[in-house]
FIKOLZA-1660 file (N, C-alpha, C; in steps of 0.1 Angstrom, whole numbers, plus 5000, padded with zeros to 4 digits):
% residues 217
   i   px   py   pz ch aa at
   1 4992 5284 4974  A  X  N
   1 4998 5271 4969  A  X CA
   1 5013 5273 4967  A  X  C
   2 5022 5258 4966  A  X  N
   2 5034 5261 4964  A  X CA
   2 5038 5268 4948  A  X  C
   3 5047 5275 4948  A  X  N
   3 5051 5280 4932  A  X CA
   3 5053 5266 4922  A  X  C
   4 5054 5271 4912  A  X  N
   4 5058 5255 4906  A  X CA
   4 5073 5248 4906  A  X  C
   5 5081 5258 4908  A  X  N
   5 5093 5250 4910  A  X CA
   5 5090 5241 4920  A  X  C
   6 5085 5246 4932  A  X  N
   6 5084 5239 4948  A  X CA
   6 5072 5228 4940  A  X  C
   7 5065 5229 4934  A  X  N
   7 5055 5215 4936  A  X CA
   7 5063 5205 4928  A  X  C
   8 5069 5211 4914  A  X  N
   8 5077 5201 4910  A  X CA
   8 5088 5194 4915  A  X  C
   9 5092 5201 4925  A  X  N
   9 5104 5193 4938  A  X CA
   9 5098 5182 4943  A  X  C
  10 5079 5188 4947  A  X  N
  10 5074 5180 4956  A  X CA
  10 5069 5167 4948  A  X  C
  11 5065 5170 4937  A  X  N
  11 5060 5159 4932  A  X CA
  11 5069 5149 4926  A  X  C
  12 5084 5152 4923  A  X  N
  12 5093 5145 4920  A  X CA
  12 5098 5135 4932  A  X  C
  13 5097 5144 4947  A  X  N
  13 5095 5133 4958  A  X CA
  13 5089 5120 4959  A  X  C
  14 5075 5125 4953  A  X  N
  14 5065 5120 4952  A  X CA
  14 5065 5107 4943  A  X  C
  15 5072 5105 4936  A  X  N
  15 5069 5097 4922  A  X CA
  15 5083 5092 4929  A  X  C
  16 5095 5096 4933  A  X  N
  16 5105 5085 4941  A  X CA
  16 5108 5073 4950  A  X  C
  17 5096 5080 4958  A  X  N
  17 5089 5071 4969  A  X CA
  17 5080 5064 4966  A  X  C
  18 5071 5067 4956  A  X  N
  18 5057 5052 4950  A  X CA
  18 5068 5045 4939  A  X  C
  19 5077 5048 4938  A  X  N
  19 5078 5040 4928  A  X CA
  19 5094 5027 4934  A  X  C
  20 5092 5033 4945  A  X  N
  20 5105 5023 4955  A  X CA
  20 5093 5008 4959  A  X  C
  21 5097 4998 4958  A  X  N
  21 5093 4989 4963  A  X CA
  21 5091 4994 4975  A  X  C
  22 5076 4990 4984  A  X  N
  22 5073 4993 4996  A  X CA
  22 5057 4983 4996  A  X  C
  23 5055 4981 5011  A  X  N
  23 5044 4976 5017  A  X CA
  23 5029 4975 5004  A  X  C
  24 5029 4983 5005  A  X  N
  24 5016 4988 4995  A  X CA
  24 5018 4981 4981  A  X  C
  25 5030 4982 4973  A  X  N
  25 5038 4978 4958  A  X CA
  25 5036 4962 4960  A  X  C
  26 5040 4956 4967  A  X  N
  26 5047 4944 4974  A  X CA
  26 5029 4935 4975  A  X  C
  27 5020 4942 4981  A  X  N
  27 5009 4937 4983  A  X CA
  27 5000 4934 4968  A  X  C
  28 5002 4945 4962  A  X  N
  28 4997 4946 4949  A  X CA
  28 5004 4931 4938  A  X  C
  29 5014 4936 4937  A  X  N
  29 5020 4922 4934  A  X CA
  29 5018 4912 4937  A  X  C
  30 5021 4908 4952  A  X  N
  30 5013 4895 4955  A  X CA
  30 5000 4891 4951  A  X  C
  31 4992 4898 4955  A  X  N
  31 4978 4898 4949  A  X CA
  31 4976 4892 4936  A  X  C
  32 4979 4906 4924  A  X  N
  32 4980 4900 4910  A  X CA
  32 4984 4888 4908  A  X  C
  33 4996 4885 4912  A  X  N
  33 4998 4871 4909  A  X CA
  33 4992 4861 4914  A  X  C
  34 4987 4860 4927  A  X  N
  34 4980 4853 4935  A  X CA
  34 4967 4846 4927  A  X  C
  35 4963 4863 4923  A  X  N
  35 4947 4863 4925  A  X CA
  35 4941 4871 4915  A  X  C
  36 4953 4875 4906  A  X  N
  36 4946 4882 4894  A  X CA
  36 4943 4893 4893  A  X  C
  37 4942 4904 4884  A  X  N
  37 4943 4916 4879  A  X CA
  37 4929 4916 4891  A  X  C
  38 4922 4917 4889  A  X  N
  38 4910 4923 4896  A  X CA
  38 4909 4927 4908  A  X  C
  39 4917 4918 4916  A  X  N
  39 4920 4922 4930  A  X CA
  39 4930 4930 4936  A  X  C
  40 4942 4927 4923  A  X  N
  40 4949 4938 4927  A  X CA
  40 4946 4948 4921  A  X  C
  41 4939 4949 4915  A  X  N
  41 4932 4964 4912  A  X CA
  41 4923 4970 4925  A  X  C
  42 4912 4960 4930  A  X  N
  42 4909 4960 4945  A  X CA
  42 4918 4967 4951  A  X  C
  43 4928 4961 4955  A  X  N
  43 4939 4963 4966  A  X CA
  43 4946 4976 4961  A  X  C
  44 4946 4980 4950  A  X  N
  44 4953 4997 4945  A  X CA
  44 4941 5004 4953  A  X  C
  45 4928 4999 4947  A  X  N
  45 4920 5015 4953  A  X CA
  45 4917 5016 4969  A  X  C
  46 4915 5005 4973  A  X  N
  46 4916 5008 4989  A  X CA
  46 4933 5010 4994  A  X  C
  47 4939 5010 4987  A  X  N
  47 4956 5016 4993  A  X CA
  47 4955 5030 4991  A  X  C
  48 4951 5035 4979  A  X  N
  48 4949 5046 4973  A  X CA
  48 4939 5060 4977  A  X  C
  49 4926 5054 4970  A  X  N
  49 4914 5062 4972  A  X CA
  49 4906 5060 4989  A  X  C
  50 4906 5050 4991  A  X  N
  50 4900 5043 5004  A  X CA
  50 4904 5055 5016  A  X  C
  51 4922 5043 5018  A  X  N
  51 4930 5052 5028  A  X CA
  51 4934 5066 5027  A  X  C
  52 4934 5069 5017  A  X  N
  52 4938 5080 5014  A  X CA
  52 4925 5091 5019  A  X  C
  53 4915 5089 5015  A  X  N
  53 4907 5096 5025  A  X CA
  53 4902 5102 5040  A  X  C
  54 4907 5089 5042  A  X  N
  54 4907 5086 5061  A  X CA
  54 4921 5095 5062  A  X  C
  55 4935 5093 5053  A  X  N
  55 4944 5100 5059  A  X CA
  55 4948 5116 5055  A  X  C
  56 4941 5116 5044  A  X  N
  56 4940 5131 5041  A  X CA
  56 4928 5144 5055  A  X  C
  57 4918 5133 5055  A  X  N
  57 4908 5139 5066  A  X CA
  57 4917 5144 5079  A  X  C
  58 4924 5132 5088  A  X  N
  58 4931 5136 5095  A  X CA
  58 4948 5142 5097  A  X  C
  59 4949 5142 5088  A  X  N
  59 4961 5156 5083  A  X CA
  59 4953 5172 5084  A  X  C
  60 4940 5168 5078  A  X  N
  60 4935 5188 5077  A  X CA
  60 4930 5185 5093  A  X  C
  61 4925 5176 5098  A  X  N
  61 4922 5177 5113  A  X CA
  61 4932 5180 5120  A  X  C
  62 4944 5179 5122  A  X  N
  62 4954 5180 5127  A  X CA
  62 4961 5165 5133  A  X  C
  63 4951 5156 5131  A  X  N
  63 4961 5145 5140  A  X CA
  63 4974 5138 5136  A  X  C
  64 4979 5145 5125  A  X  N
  64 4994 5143 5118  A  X CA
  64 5001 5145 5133  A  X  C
  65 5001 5155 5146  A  X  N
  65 5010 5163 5149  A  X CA
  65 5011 5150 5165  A  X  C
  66 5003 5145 5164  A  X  N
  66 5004 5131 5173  A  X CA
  66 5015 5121 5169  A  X  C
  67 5008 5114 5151  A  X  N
  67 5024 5107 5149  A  X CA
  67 5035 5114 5151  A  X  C
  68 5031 5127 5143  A  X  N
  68 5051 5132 5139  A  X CA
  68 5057 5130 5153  A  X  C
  69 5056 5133 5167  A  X  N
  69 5055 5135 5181  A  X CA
  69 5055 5124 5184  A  X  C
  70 5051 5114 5185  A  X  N
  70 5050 5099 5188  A  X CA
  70 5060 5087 5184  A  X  C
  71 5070 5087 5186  A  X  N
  71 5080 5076 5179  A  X CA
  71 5068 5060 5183  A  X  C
  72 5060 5061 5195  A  X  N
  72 5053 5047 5201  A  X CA
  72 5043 5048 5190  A  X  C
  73 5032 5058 5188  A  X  N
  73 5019 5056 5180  A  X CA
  73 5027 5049 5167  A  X  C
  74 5038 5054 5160  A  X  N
  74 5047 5047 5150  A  X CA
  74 5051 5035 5147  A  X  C
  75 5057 5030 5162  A  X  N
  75 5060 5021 5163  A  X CA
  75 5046 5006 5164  A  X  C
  76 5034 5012 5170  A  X  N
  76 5024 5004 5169  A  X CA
  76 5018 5003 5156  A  X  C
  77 5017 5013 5148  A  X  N
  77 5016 5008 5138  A  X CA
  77 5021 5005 5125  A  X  C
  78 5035 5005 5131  A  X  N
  78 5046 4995 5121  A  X CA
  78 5044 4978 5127  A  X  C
  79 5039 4976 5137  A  X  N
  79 5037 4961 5147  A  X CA
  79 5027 4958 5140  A  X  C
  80 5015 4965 5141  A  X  N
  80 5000 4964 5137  A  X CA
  80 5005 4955 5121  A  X  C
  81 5010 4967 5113  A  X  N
  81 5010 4963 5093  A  X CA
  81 5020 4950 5091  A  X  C
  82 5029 4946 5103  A  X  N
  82 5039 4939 5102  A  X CA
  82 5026 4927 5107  A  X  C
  83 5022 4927 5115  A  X  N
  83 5013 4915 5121  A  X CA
  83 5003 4911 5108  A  X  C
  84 4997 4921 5103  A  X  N
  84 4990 4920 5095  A  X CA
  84 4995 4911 5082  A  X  C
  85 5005 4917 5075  A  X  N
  85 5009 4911 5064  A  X CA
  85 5015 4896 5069  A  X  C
  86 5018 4895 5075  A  X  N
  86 5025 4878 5080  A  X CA
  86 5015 4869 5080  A  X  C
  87 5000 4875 5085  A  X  N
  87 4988 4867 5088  A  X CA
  87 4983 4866 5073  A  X  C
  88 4983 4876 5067  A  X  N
  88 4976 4873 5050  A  X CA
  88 4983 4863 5046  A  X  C
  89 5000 4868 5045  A  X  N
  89 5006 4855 5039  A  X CA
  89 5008 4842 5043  A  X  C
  90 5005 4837 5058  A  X  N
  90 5002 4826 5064  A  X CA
  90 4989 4816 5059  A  X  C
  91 4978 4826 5056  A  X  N
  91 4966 4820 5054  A  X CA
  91 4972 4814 5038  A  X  C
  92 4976 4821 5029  A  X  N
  92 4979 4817 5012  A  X CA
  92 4984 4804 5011  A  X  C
  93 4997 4808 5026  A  X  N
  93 5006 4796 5025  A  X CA
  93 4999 4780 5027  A  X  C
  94 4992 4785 5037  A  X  N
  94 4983 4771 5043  A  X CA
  94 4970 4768 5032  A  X  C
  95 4968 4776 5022  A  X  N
  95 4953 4773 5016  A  X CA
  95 4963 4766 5001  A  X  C
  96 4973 4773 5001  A  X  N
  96 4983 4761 4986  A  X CA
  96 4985 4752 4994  A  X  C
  97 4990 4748 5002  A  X  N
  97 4993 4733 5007  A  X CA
  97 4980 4727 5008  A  X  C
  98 4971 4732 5014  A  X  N
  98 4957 4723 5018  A  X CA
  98 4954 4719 4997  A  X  C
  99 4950 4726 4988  A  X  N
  99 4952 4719 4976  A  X CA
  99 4965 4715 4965  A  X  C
 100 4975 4717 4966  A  X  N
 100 4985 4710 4971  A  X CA
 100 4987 4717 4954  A  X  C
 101 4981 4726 4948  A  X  N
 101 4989 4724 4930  A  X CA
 101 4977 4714 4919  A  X  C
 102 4975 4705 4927  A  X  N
 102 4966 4700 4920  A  X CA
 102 4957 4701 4905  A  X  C
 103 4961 4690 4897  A  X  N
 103 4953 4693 4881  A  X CA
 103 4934 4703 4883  A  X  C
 104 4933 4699 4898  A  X  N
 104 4919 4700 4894  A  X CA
 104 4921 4717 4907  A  X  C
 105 4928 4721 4912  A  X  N
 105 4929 4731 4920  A  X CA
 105 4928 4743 4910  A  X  C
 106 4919 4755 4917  A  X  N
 106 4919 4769 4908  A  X CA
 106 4919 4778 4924  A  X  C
 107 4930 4789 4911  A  X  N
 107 4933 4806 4925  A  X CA
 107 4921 4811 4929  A  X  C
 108 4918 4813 4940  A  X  N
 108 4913 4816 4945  A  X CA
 108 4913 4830 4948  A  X  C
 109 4899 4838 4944  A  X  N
 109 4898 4855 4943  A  X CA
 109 4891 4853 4960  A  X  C
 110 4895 4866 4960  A  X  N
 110 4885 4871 4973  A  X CA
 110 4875 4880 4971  A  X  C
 111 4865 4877 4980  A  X  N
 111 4858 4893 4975  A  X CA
 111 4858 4909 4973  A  X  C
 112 4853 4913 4967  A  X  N
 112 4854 4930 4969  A  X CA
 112 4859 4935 4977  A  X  C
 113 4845 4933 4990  A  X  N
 113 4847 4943 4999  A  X CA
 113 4862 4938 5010  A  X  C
 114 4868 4926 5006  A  X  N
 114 4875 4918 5015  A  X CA
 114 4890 4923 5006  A  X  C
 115 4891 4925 4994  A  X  N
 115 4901 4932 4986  A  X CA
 115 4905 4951 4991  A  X  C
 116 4893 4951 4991  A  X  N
 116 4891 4967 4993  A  X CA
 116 4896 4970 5010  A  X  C
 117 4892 4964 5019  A  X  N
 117 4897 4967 5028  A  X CA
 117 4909 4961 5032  A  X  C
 118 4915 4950 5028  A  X  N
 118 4928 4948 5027  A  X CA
 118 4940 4958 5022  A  X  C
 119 4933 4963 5013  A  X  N
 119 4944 4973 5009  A  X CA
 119 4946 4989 5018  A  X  C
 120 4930 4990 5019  A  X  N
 120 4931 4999 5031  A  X CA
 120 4937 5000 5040  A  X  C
 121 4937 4987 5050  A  X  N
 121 4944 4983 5061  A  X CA
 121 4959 4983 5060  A  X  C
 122 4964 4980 5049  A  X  N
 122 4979 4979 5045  A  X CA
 122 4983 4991 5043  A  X  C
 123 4973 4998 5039  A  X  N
 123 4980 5016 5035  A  X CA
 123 4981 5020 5049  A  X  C
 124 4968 5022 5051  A  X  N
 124 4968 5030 5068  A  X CA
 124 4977 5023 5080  A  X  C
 125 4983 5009 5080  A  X  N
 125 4994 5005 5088  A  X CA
 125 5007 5008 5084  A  X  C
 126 5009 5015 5072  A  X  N
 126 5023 5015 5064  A  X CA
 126 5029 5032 5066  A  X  C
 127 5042 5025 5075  A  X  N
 127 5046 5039 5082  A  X CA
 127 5056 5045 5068  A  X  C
 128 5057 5040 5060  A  X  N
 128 5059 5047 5047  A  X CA
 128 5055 5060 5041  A  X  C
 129 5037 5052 5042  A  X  N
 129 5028 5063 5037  A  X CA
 129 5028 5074 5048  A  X  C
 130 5024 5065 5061  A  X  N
 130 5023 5076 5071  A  X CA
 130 5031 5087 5071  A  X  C
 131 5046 5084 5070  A  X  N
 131 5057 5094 5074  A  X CA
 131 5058 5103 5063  A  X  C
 132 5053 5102 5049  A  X  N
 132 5054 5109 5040  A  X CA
 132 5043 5120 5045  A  X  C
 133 5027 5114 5045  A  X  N
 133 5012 5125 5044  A  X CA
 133 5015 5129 5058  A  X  C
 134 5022 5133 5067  A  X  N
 134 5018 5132 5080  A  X CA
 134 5035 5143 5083  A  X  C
 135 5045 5139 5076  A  X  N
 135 5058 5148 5081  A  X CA
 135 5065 5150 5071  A  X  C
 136 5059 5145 5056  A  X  N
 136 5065 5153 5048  A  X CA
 136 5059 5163 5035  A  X  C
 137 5044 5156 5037  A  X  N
 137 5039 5166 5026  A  X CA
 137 5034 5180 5037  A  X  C
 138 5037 5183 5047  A  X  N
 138 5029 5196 5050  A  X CA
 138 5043 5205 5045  A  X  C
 139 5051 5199 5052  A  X  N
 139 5068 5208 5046  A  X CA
 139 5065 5219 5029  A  X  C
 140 5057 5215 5021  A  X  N
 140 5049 5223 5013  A  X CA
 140 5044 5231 5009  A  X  C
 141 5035 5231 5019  A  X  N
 141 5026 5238 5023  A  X CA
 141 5028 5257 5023  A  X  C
 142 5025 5264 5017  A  X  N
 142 5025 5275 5018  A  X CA
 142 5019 5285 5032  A  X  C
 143 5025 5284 5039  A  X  N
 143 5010 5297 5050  A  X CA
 143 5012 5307 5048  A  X  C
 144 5018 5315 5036  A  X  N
 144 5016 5329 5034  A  X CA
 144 5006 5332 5023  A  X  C
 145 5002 5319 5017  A  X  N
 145 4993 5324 5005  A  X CA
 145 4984 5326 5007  A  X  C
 146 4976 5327 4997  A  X  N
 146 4959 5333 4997  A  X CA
 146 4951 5324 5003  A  X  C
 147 4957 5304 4996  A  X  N
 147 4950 5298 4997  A  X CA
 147 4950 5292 5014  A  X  C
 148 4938 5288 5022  A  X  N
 148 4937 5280 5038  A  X CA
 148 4948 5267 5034  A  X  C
 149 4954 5269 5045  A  X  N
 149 4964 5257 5046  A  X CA
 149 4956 5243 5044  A  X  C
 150 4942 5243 5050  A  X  N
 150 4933 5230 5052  A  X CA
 150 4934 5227 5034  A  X  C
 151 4931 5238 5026  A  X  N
 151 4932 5231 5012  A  X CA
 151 4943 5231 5004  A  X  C
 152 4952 5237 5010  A  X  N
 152 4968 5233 5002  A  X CA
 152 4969 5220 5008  A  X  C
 153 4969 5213 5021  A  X  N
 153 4968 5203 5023  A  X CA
 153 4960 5188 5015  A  X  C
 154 4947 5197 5011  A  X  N
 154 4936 5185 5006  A  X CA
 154 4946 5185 4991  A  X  C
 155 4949 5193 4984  A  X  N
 155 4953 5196 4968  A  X CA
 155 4967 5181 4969  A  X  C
 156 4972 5189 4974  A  X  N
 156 4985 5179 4979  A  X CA
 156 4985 5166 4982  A  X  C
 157 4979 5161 4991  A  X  N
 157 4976 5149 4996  A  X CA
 157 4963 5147 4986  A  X  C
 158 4957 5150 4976  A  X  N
 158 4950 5140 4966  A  X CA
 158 4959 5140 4955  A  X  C
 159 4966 5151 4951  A  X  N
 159 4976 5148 4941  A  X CA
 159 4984 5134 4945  A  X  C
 160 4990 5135 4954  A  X  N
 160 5000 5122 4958  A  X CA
 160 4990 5108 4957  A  X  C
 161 4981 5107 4960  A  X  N
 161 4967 5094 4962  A  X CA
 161 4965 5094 4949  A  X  C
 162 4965 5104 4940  A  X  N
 162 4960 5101 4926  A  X CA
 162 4970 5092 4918  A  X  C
 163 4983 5102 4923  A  X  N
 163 4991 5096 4911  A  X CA
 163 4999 5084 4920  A  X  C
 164 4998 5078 4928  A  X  N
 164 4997 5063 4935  A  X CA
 164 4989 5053 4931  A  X  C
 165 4977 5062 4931  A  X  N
 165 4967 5054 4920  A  X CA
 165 4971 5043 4907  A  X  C
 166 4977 5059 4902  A  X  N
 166 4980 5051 4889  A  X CA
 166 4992 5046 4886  A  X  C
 167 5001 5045 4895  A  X  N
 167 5015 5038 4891  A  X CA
 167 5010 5023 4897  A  X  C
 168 5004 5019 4909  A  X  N
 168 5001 5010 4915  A  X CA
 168 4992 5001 4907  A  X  C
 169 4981 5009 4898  A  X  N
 169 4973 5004 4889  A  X CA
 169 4976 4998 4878  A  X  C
 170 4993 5004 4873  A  X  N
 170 4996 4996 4865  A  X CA
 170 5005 4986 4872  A  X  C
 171 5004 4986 4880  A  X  N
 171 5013 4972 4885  A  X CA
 171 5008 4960 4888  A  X  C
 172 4989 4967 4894  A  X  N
 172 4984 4954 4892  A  X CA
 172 4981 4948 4875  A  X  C
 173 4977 4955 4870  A  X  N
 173 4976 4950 4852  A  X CA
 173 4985 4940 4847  A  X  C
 174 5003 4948 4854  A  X  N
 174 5012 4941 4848  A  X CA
 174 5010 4923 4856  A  X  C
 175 5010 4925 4871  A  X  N
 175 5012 4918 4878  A  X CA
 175 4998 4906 4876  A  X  C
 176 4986 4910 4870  A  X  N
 176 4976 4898 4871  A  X CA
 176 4979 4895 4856  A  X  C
 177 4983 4903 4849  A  X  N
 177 4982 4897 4839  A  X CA
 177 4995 4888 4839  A  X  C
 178 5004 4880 4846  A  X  N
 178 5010 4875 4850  A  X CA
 178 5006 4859 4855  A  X  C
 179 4996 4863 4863  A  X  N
 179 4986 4857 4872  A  X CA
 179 4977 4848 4864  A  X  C
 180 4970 4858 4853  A  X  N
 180 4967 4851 4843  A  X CA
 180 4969 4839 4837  A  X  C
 181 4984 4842 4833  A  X  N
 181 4988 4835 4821  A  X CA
 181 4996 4822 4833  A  X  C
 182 5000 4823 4848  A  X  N
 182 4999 4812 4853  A  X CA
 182 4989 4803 4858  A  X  C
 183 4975 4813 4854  A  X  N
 183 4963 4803 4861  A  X CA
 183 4958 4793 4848  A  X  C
 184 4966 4792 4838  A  X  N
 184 4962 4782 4830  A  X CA
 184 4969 4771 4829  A  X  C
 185 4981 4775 4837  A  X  N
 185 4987 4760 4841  A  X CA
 185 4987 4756 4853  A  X  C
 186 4977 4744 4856  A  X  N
 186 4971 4742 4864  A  X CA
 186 4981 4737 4877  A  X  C
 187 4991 4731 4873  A  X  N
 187 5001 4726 4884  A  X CA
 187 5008 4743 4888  A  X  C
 188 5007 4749 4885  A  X  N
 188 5016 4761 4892  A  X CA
 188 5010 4771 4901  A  X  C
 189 4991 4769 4904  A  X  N
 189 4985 4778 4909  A  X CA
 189 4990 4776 4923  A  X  C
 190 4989 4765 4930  A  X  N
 190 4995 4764 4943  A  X CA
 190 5008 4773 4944  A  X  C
 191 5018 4770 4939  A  X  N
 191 5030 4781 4936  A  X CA
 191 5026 4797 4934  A  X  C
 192 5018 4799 4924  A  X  N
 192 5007 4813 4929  A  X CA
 192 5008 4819 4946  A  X  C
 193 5004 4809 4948  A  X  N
 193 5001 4819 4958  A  X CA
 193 5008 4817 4968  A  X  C
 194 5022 4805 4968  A  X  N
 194 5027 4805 4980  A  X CA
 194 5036 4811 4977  A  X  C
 195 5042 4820 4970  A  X  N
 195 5047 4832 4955  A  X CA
 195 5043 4847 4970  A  X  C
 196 5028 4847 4966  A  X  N
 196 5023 4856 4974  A  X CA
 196 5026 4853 4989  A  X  C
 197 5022 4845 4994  A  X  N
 197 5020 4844 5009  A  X CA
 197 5040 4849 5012  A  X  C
 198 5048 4844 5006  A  X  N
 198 5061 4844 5010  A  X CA
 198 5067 4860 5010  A  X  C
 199 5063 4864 4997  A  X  N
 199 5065 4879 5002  A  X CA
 199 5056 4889 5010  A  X  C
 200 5047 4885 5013  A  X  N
 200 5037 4894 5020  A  X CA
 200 5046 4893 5037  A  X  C
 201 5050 4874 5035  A  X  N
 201 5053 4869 5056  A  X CA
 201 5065 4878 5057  A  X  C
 202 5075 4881 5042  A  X  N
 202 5091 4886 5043  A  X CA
 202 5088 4902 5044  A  X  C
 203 5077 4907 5039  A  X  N
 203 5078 4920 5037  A  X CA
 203 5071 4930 5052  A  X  C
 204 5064 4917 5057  A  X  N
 204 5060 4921 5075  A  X CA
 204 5068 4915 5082  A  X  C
 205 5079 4913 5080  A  X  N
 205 5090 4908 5088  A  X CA
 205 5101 4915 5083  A  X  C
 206 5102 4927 5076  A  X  N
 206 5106 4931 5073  A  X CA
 206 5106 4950 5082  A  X  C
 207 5091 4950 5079  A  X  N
 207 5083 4960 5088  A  X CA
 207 5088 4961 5105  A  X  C
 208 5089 4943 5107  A  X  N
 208 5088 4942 5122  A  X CA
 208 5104 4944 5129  A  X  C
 209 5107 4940 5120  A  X  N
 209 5122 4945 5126  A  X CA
 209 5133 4958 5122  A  X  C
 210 5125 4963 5115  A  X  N
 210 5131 4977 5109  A  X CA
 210 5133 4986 5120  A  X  C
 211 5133 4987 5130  A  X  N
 211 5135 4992 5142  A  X CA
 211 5128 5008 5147  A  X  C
 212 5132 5015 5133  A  X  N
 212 5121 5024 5134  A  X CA
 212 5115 5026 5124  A  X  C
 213 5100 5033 5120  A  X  N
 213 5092 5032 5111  A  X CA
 213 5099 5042 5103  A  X  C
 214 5104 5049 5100  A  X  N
 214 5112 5059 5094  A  X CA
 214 5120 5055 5086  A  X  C
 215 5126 5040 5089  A  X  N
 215 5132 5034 5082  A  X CA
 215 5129 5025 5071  A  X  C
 216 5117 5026 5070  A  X  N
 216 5110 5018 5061  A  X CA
 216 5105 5026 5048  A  X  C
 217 5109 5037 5046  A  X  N
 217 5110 5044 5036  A  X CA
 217 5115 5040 5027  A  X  C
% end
């Protein structure tokens, strides 16, 4: 494993980058406000725990060494999370106008499993995360020590998912509890969410023309 100066380098990285506005932050937020603490709580753990699994698996499998090599695999799935978020925010935009604000209109939650893989899908298209688990957490990595690089790798890449976890988790708290206190004034829930839909459409148009995914850091 790294010495502790080196992990405290690493994990100071670590806490620089989750805590920069990014894809993942941006979704969470909209959410909360949208749609209330619960969902963006949803949307933390499938950003988090979810993808984080799928992407920790294929880091100790090796298929990091495809992206890092690939400027196109990058580029597709900077297209992919950019397409994605414009369509989430499209649908918000068009479901506040369809009830217009209305005294009798209420925010509308999504389901679980429809929370849960949203956030998923947002992590695993976000060449943020990518470029970090994939070309900058192995930079870490020790290959002279006792321990198999496959679990210096797992240690590292759950540490980083953990503590994403929990900075994200309080942002949905902060962010629904936000959501909250606008879902009881009834004229402003349409504004809710077209709140959400507008940064989700700016923040995958953001993705889409960033030119390269690298840049989206």
């Amino acid at each position: 494993m790294p010495d502790i100066d080196t992990f405290l380098a690493f994990y100071v990285a670590v806490l620089a980058i989750q805590l920069s506005p990014g894809p993942d932050m941006m979704l969470v937020i909209g959410r909360g406000v949208g749609q209330g603490r619960r969902t963006a709580l949803l949307n933390a753990i499938g950003i988090t725990l979810l993808a984080g699994a799928i992407q920790i698996s294929l880091l100790i499998l090796g298929v990091a060494s495809l992206l890092q090599t690939s400027p196109l695999a990058f580029d597709i799935l900077r297209w992919a999370g950019a397409a994605y978020l414009v369509w989430l925010g499209a649908k918000l935009i068009c479901r506040a106008d369809r009830h217009g604000g209305g005294a009798g209109a209420a925010a509308q939650s999504i389901s679980t499993a429809a929370a849960l893989r949203e956030g998923t899908i947002n992590n695993l298209t976000n060449p943020k995360a990518l470029v970090f688990l994939f070309a900058f957490l192995p930079q870490f990595v020790n290959p002279e020590s006792s321990w198999p690089v496959a679990v210096q790798l797992l240690v590292l890449g759950t540490v980083t998912k953990l503590s994403n976890f929990v900075i994200l988790s309080s942002v949905a708290v902060g962010a629904g509890t936000l959501g909250g206190w606008l879902s009881r004034r009834p004229m402003l829930i349409a504004w809710q969410e077209r709140f959400a839909g507008i940064v989700m459409i700016l923040l995958g148009l953001r993705l889409a023309f960033s030119g390269d995914a690298r840049a989206a850091r």
